[in-house]
VEXGUKOL-241910 format. One line per 10 residues: number of its first residue (from 0); their letters; for each residue y, z, x of C-alpha. Coordinates in nm, 2 decimals. Layout:
BEGIN
NUM) A) Y:Z:X  ...
This chain:
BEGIN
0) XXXXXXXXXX) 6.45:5.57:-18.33  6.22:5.28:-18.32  5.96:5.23:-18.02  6.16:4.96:-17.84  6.45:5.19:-17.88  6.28:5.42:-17.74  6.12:5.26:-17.44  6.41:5.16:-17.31  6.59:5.45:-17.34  6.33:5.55:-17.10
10) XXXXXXXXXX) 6.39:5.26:-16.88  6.75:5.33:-16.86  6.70:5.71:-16.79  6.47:5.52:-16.50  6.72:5.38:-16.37  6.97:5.58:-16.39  6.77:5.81:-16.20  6.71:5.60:-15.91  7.10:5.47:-15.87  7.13:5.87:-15.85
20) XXXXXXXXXX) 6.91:5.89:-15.56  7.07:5.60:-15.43  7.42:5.71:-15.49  7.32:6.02:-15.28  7.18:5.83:-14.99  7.53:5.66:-14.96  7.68:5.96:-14.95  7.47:6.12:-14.74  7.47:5.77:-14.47  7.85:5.79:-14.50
30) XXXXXXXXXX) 7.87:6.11:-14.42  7.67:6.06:-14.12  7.83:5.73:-14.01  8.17:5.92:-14.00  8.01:6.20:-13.77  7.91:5.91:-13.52  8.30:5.74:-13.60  8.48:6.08:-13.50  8.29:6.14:-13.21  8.37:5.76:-13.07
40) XXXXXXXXXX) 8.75:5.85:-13.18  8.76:6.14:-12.97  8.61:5.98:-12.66  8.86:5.68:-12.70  9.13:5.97:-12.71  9.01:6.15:-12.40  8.95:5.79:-12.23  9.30:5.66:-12.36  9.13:5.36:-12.54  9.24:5.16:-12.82
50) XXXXXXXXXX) 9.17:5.29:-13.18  9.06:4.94:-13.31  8.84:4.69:-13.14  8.91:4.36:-13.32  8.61:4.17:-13.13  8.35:4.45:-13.23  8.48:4.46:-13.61  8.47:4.09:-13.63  8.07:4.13:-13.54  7.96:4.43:-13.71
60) XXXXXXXXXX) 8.16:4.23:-14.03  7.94:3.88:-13.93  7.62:4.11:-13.88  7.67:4.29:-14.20  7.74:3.96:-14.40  7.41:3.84:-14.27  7.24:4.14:-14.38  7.41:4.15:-14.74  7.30:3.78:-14.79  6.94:3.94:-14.69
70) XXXXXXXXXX) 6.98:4.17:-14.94  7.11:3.95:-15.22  7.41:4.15:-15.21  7.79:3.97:-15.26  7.90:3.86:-14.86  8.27:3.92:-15.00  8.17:4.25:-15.20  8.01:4.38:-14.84  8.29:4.22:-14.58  8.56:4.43:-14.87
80) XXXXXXXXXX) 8.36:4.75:-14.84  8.33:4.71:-14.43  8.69:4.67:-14.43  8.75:4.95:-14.62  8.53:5.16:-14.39  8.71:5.03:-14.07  9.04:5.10:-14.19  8.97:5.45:-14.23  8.79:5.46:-13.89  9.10:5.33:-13.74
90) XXXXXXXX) 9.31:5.61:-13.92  9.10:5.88:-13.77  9.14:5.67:-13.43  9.48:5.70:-13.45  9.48:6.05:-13.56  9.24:6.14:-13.28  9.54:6.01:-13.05  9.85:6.19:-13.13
């Protein structure tokens, strides 16, 4: 294997490494969002409130937009991954209900 070869197989091990770590985190903050998501289901059940609050998801989507631009992350990649994550909210809303 020549040098450069080698360098950036280092490089790649690198980063492959660090999305790891990263891939973890997500994981891990998911895991921890949903936590916080049940426990708001469950006091929307006992309170007989609505599973979804369309006024709310429209912010946190605007607020999260914001930050991806921040980030240099894709505004439509982030609002589709939001969505994502508030439909399945919503499920476990609606689950918490019946």
């Amino acid at each position: 294997m020549s040098d450069t070869t080698t360098r950036a197989a280092e490089i790649l091990k690198g980063h492959r490494a660090s999305i790891d770590r990263l891939d973890a985190i997500l994981v891990y903050t998911l895991g921890e969002r949903f936590k916080h998501t049940q426990a708001v289901g469950r006091l929307k059940a006992e309170h007989a409130l609505p599973p979804s609050d369309p006024a709310r998801e429209a912010a946190q989507i605007a607020r999260l937009t914001d930050l991806a631009e921040q980030a240099d992350l894709d505004p439509e990649f982030a609002k589709k991954f939001l969505n994502f994550i508030i439909q399945e909210v919503i499920q476990h809303h609606k689950q918490h209900q019946s």
